[in-house]
C-alpha positions, 0 to 999 in steps of 0.5 A: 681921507677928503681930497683936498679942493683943487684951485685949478678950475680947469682940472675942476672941470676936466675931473667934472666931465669924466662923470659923463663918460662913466657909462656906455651912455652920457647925459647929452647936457654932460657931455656937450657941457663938457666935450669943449676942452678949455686949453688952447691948441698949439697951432698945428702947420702940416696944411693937408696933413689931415688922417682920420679913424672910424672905428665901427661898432657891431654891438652884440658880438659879430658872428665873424665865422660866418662874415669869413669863411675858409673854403679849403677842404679839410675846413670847410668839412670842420664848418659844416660839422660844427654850423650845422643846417641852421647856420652853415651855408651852402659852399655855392652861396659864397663869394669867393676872393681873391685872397692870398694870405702871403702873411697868414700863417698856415696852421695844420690844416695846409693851404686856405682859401677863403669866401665871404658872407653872401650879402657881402658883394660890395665889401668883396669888391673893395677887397679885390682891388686892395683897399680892404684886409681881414685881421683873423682872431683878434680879441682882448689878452692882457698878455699872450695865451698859447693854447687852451693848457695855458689858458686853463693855467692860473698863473697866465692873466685873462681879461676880466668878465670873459663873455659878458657884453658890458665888460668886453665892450669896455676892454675892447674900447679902452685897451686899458682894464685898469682904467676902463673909462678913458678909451683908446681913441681918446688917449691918441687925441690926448697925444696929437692935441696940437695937430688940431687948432681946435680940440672941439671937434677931434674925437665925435660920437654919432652913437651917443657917449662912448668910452672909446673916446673919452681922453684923459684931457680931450673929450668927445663931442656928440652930434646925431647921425644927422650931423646935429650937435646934440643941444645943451639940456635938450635946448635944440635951437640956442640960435634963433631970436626967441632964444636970445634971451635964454643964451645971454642968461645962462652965458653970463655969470651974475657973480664972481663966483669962480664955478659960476664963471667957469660954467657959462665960459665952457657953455659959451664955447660949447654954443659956439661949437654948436654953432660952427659945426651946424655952419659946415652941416649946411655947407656940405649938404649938397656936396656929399651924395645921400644913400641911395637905399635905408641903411642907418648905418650909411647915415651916419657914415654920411655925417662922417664925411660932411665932417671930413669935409669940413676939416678946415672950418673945424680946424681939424687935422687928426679925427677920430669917429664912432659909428655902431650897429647893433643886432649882432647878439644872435643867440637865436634866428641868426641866418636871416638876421645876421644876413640883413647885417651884413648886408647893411654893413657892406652897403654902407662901407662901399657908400662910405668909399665911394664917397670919400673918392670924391669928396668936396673939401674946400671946394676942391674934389679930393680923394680922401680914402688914403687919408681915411681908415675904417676898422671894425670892433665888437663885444666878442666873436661867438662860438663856432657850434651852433646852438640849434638856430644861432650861436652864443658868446665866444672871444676871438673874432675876425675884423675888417679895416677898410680904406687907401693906406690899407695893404688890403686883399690879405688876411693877417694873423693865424687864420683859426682851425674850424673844427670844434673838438679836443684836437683844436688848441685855441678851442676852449668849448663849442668853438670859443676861440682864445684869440691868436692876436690882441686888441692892443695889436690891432689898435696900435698898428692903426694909432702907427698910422695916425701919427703916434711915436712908439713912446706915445703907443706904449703910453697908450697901450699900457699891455702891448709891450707883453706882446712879440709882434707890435705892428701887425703890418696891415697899414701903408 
């Protein structure tokens, strides 16, 4: 049966922009067309009120079994065994913290202690002075699976498409398989929609379009990893005197047609969106410190806190980031590659830290990083045994969450066994673990944080009332 027409040209055109969040990736004139909300925010009175999520892609599924490793006799025995030559590494090359997981639970393996990656340095100083925790095991469930008895049990329901990059990448950014193209940071700015003046610029993509924040009623705005807006149609410079001409064209309707006024309205917004972020770009240029080395991810975590910067000019109280690397698919070569990642990736997290301490926000040096949470996400852990040189897709993978409201030198949840073998319960072959805590979990405990009541994270989080433990505890 045809739908009937709906006479809302706002729901037209808010149905019209879920055609660009569909994909991983989006038309840039799709998706800066639509990434102006229509409806006026309330105003939002909180002045200083301000919080913000980055949540930071490693795209291929992170190898976290060689980012966190426990050191403890009888795991670092089972690590060996299963790692073998090719990717295990030398107890000596690690970097040992000073982690005392008070709130891990200890499995049958007694005591733990633990190190991280060797390229890891700047992150294991952000960790000893508590502004850094590991959430061990986490990975997408519909609802709890006990062990691999019940995993293999065909009345317990399992994420859909377990191992395939795509469909994972859409479940861990939606938290939602039954409505896998609205995103979970999305869905939180569809709740907070008055606690920004502005919807604009509440949910910004630096990596092109992501599901993770396309919201049911508020949607994302692209820029670049250098702060500039992406341009409508590939139109990089609506601004300058030889395009005044093609702006007052297609911004004015030539008839009263009802589409045709609605289109050059919301690009009419859309430049002038373009136009403010482009302003607060230029004025924190010089206040926000450059990456002293090349690390693209630095980068973009750079245009981050320009943004943060800026918060007032954009009328923004609660922003909600994404940033990606990607490289983590290590099938093969996977020691020196997967080293360069996390080198990158500990650089660029102490850079983003150091930044957001002192960062120029009206002109005032303010210290941001109690007001700022990163998080990490992937497609997947891998599999604890090698595959001769690398590793291949697993589930269950550990994830860092770094900034001042984080209780940090900790590791929360049920760090795994590392033995590969029929005696481990969560491993259903070569070290593919069933995660001890669900995505939900983890995304919930931080939506807490930002300011969302418990009704508005079970909207939000349709599968976490399956879950015992609903707030894991990791957020001040």
């Amino acid at each position: 049966m045809t739908e009937p027409i709906n006479t809302s040209r706002r729901e037209f055109l808010r149905k019209a922009s879920m055609l660009s969040v569909a994909g991983t990736i989006g038309a840039p004139f799709a998706l800066n067309l639509f990434a102006i909300n229509v409806a006026a925010a309330s105003t939002y009175n909180a002045v200083g009120d301000y919080k913000a999520l980055v949540c930071l892609y490693l795209a291929g599924g992170n190898d976290s079994a060689n980012m966190v490793i426990a050191t403890d006799t009888p795991s670092w025995a089972g690590y060996q065994a299963a790692r073998g030559g090719s990717i295990a590494f030398a107890e000596a090359a690690l970097l040992p913290t000073a982690i005392i997981p008070t709130t891990t639970k200890v499995d049958a393996v007694g005591t733990r202690s633990f190190a991280l990656h060797p390229g890891m340095g700047p992150l294991k100083v952000l960790f000893d002075a508590g502004r850094a925790a590991i959430v061990a095991n986490v990975g997408t469930l519909i609802e709890p699976i006990a062990d691999k008895v019940a995993y293999n049990n065909s009345a317990i329901r399992k994420p859909p498409s377990l191992f395939s990059h795509s469909d994972q990448t859409g479940q861990w950014l939606s938290a939602d398989p039954a409505k896998p193209i609205y995103g979970w940071g999305g869905r939180m700015e569809d709740r907070l929609k008055a606690s920004n003046t502005r919807q604009n610029f509440s949910s910004i993509s630096l990596t092109g379009n992501s599901v993770f924040l396309a919201g049911e009623t508020v949607n994302q705005y692209q820029v670049d990893s250098n702060g500039s807006a992406v341009a409508i149609g590939g139109m990089s410079n609506l601004f300058g005197s030889n395009t005044t001409l093609l702006r007052d064209i297609i911004t004015t309707p030539t008839s009263s047609n009802v589409f045709e006024m609605d289109h050059a309205a919301v690009v009419q917004r859309a430049i002038v969106a373009q136009a403010d972020l482009n302003s607060v770009m230029q004025a924190t240029a010089s206040t926000v410190t450059a990456p002293t080395n090349y690390n693209p991810l630095a980068t973009q975590l750079q245009t981050v806190a320009r943004i943060i910067a800026g918060q007032t000019a954009l009328g923004a109280h609660r922003q909600v980031f994404f940033v990606a690397v990607s490289g983590f698919d290590t099938h093969n070569g996977q020691l020196a590659a997967h080293a360069e990642l996390m080198t990158r990736l500990a650089d660029a997290i102490s850079y983003f830290d150091g930044v957001l301490s002192t960062l120029q926000v009206d002109g005032v040096k303010t210290d941001m990083r109690s007001k700022v949470t990163l998080f990490t996400a992937s497609d997947f852990g891998r599999t604890f045994a090698s595959n001769g040189s690398g590793t291949d897709h697993g589930w269950g993978g550990h994830h860092l969450v770094v900034g001042g409201a984080v209780k940090g030198k900790e590791i929360y949840g049920e760090f795994p066994q590392t033995t590969v073998s029929a005696g481990n319960p969560r491993d259903i072959g070569s070290g593919t673990l069933i995660p001890n805590l669900s995505v939900d979990q983890y995304a919930a405990t931080l939506a807490k944080w930002f300011g969302l009541s418990p009704a508005e994270i079970t909207e939000v989080f349709p599968n976490l009332a399956n879950f015992p433990t609903q707030d894991l505890g990791f957020m001040a």
